[in-house]
DSSP file (Angstrom, degrees, kcal/mol; ACC not computed):
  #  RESIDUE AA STRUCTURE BP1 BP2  ACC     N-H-->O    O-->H-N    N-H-->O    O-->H-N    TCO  KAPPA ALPHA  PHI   PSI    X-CA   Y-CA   Z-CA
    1    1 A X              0   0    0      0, 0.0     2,-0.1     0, 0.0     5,-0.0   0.000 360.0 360.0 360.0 120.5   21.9 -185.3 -109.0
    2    2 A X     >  -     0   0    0      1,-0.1     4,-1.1     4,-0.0     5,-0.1  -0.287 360.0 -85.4 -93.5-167.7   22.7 -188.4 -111.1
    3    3 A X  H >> S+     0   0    0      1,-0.2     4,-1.5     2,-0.2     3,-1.1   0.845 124.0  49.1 -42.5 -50.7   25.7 -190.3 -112.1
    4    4 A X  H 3> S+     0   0    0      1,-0.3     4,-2.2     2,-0.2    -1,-0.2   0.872 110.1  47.0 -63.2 -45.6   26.3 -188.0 -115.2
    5    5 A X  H 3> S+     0   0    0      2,-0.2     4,-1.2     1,-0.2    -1,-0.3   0.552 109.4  59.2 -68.1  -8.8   26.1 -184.5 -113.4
    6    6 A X  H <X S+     0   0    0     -3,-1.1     4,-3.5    -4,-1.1    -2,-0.2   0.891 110.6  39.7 -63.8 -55.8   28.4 -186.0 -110.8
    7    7 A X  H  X S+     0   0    0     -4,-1.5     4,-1.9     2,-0.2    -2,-0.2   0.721 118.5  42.5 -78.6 -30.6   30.9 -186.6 -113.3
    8    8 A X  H  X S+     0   0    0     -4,-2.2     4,-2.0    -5,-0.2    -2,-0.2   0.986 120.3  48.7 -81.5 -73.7   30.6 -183.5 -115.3
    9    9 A X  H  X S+     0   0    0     -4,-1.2     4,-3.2     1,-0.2     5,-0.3   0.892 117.3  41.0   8.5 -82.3   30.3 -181.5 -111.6
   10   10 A X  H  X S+     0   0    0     -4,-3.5     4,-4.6     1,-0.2     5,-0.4   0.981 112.6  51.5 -48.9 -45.4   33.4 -183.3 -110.2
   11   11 A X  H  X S+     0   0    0     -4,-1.9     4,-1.7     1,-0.2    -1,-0.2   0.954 113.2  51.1 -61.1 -28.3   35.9 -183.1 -113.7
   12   12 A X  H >X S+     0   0    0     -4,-2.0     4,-2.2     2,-0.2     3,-1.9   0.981 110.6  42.8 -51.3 -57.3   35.1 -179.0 -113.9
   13   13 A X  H 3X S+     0   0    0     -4,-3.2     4,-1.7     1,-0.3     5,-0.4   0.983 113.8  52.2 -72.4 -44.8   35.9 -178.1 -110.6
   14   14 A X  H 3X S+     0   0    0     -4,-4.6     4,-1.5    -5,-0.3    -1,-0.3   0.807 112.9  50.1 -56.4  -7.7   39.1 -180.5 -110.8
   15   15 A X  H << S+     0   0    0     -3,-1.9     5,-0.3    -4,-1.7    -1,-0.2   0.993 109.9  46.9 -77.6 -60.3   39.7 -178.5 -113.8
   16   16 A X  H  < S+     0   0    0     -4,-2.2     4,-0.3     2,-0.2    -2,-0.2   0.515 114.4  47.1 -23.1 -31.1   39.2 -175.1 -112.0
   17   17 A X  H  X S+     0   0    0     -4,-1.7     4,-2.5     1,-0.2    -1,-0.2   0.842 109.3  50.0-114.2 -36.7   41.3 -175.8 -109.3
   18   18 A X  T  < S+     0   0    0     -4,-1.5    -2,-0.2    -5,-0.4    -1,-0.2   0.386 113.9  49.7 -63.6  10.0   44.4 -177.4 -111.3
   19   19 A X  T  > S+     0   0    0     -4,-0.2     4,-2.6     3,-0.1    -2,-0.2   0.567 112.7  48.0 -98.2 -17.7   44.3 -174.3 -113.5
   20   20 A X  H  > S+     0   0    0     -5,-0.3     4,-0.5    -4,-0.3    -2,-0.2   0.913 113.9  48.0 -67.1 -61.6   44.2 -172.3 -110.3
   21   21 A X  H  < S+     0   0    0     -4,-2.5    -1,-0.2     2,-0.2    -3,-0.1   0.461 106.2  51.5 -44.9 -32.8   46.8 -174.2 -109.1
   22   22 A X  H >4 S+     0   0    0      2,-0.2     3,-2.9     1,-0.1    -2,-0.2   0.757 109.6  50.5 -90.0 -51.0   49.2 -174.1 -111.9
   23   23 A X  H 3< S+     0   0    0     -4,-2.6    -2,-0.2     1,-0.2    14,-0.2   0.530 105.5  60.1-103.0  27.4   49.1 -170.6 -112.2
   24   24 A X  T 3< S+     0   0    0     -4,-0.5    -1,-0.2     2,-0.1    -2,-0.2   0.234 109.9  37.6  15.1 -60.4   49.7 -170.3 -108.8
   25   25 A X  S <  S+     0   0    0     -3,-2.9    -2,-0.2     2,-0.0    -3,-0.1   0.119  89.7 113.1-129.2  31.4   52.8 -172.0 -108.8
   26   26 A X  S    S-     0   0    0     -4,-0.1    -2,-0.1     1,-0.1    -3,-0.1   0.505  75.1-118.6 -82.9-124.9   54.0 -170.6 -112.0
   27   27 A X  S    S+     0   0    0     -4,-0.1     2,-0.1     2,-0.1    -1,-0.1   0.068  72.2 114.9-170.1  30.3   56.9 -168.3 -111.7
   28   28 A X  S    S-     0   0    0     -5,-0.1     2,-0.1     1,-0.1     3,-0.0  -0.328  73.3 -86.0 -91.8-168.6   55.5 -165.3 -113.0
   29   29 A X    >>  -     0   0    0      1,-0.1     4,-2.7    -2,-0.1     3,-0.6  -0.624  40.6-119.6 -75.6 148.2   54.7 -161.6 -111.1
   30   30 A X  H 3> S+     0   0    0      1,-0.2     4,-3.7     2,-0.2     5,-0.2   0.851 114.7  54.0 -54.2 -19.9   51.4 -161.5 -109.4
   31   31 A X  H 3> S+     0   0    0      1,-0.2     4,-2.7     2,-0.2     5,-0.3   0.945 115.0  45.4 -80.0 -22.7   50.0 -158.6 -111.3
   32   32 A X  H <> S+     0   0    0     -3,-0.6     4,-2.9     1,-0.2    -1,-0.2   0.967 115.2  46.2 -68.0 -42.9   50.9 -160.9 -114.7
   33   33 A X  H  X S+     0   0    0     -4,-2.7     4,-1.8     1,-0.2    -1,-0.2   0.916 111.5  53.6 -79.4 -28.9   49.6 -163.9 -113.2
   34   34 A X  H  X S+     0   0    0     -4,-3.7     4,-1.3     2,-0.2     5,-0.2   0.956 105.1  50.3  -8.2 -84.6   46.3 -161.9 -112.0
   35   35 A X  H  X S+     0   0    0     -4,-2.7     4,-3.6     2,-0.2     5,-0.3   0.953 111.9  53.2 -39.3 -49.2   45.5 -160.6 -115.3
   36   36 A X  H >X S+     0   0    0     -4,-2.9     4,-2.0    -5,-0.3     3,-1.5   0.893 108.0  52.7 -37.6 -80.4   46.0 -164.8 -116.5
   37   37 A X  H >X S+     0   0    0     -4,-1.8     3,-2.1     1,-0.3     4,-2.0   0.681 110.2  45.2 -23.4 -85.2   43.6 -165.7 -113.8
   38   38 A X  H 3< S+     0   0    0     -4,-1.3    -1,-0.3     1,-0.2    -2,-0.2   0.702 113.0  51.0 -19.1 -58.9   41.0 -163.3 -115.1
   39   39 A X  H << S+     0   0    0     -4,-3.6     4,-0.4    -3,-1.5    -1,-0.2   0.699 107.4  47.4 -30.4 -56.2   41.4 -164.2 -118.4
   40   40 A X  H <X S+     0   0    0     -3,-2.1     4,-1.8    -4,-2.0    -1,-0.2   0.652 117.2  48.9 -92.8 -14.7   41.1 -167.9 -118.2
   41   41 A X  T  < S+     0   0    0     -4,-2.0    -1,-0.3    -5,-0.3    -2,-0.2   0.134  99.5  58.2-101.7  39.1   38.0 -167.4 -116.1
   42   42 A X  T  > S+     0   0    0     -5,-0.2     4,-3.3    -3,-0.1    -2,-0.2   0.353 117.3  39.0 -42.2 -50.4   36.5 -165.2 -118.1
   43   43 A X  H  > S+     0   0    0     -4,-0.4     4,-2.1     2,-0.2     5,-0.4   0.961 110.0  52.4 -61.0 -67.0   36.8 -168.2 -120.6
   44   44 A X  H  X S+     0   0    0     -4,-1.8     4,-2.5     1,-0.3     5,-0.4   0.904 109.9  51.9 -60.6 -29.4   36.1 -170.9 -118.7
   45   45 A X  H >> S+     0   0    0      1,-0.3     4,-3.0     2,-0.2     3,-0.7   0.986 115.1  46.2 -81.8 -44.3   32.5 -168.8 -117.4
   46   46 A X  H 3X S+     0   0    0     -4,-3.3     4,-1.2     1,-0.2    -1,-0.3   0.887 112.3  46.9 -61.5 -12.2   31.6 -168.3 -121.4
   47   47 A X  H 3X S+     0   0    0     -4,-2.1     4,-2.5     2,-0.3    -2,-0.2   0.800 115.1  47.5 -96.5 -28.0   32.4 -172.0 -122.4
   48   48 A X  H <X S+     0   0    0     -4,-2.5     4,-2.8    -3,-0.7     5,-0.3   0.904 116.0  47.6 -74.5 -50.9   30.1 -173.3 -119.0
   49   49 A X  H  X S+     0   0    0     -4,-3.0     4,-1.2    -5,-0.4    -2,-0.3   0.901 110.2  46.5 -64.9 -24.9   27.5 -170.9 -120.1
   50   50 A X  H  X S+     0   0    0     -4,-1.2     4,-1.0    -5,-0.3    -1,-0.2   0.978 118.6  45.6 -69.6 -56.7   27.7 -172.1 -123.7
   51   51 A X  H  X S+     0   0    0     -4,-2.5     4,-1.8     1,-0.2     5,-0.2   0.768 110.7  52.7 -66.3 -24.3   27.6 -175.8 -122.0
   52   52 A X  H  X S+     0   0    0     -4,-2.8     4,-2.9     2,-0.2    -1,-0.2   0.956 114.8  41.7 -67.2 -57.6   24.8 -174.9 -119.8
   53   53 A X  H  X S+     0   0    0     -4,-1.2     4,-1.1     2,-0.3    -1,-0.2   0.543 108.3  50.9 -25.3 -43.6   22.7 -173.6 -122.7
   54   54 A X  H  X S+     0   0    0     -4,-1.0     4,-0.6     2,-0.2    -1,-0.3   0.796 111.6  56.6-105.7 -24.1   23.2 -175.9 -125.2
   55   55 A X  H  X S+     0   0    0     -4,-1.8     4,-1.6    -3,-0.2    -2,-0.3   0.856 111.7  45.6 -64.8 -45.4   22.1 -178.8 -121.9
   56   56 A X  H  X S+     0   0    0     -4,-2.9     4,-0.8     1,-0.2    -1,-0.2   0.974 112.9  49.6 -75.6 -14.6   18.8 -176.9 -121.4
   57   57 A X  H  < S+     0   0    0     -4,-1.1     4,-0.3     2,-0.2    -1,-0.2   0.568 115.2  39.2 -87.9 -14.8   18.1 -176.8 -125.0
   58   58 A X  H >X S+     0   0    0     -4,-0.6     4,-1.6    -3,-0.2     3,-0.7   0.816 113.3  56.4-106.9 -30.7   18.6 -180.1 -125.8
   59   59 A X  H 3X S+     0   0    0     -4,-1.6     4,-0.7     2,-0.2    -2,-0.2   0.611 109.2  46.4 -52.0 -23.0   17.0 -181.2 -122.6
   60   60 A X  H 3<>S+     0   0    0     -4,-0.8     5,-3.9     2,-0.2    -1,-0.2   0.463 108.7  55.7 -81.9 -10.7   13.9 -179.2 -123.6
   61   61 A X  H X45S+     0   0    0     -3,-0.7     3,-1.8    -4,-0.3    -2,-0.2   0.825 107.9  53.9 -92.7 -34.7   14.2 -180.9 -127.2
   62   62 A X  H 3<5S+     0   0    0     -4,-1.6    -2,-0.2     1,-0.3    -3,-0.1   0.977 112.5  39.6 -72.6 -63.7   14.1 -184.2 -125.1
   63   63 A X  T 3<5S-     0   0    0     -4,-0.7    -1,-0.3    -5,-0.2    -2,-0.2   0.053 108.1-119.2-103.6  44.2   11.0 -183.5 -123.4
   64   64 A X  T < 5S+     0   0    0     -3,-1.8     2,-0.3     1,-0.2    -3,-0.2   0.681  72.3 132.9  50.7  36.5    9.1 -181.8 -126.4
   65   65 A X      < -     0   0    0     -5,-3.9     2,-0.2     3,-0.0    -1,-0.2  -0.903  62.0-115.8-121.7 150.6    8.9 -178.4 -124.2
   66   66 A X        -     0   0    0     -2,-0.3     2,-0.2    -3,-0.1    -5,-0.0  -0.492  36.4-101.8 -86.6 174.4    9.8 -175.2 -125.9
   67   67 A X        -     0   0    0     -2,-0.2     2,-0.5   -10,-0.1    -1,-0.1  -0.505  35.8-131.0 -90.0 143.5   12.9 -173.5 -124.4
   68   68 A X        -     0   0    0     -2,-0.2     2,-0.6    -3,-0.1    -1,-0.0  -0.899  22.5-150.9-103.5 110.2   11.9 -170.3 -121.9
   69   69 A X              0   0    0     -2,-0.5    -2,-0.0     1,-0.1     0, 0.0  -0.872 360.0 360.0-142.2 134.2   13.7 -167.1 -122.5
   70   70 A X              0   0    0     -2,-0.6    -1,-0.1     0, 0.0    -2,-0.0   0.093 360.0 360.0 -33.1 360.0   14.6 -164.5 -120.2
């Protein structure tokens, strides 16, 4: 894994685990702050798949190979 995927790696999960965290210690009911939870990872999973996607595709553009799809 190099430097870049380190950095991109480490700053998600700190992101994941301070949103986790926050609404956690927010001062709403659990079922409200459930639903939250769901929500924002439901989000966060389309916006990594978006990022993931748009890394293999520009990574195949890099190394003149067409893109493989499932």
């Amino acid at each position: 894994m190099n430097t870049t995927a380190k950095i991109i790696t480490g700053f998600l999960l700190g992101t994941v685990i301070g949103a986790v965290t926050g609404l956690l210690a927010a001062p709403t009911s659990g079922k409200k702050t459930r639903k939250n939870i769901e929500k924002k990872t439901r989000k966060l999973a389309k916006q990594v798949a978006g990022y993931v996607g748009a890394g293999k595709a520009a990574s195949h553009a890099k190394n003149g190979k067409a893109p493989v799809e499932a």
